[in-house]
C-alpha positions, 0 to 999 in steps of 0.5 A: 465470537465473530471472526475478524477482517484480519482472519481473511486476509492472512496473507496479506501479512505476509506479502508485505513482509516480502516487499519489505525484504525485497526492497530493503536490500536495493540500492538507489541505482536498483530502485530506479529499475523499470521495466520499460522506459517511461514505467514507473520504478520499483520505488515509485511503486513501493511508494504508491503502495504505502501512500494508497494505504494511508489514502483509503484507510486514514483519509476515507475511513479516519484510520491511522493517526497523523504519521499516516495521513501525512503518507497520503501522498507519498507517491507525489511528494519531493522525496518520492523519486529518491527516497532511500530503500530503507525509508521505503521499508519504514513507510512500508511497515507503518502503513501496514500496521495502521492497517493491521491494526483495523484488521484486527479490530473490524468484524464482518459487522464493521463492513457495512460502514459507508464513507464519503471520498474526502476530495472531489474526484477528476469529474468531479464527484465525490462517491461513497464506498463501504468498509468491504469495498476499501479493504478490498481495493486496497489489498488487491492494490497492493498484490498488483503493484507488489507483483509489477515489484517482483517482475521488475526485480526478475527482469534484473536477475534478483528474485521476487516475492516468492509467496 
């Protein structure tokens, strides 16, 4: 029986667990930590997070169903600079759900499967990326903007992700 993508990537699980109980307890003041003025806050990265998810994964790859694709722009949206922990937390879980959930159904097999960026790029391009490449990109997204998360959160004294 071939081993699913969610078998190598276990503990992706778990970093998203950790943002989750490092984010829920801030409140809107300790959101708007930066680490320099003119950085982005730990919410607007927690908020990119969950909006590259849908983007890679609902709007390249089809994936998710329509609350996720309307978290493609969650980092750009009205709300994204005030949005309230606990509505960052609910994002949070439900990308990486939708996430979870191709995890779990994919197998090396299903990697090899090619997608189109739905909107051209800045120069105008519109390239192709296979299902390997994408579930990459993202997971390592994730792990560098969840670590920019936990520096900012030690900075201020508060623990970080303690993987």
């Amino acid at each position: 029986m071939p081993a699913h993508v969610i078998d190598f990537f276990g503990g992706w699980e778990q970093h998203n667990a950790l943002l989750i109980k490092a984010v829920s307890p801030l409140d809107l003041e300790q959101l708007s930590w930066s680490p320099k003025e003119g950085l982005w806050p730990i919410r607007m990265l927690a908020c990119h997070i969950v909006a590259a998810r849908a983007w890679w994964f609902n709007r390249w790859m089809g994936e998710g169903d329509e609350a996720l694709a309307r978290m493609s722009d969650f980092d750009e949206d009205e709300g994204s600079s005030t949005r309230p922990a606990a509505e960052i937390c609910a994002a949070l879980e439900k990308s990486w759900s939708d996430v979870a959930v191709c995890l779990r159904r994919w197998t090396e097999a299903d990697l090899v499967a090619t997608f189109q960026r739905p909107s051209p790029n800045a120069a105008g391009e519109r390239p192709w990326r296979d299902r390997r490449y994408i579930v990459w990109h993202v997971a390592e997204h994730d792990i560098h903007h969840g670590g920019e998360i936990s520096l900012i959160l030690g900075i201020h004294g508060r623990p970080g992700l303690d993987m």
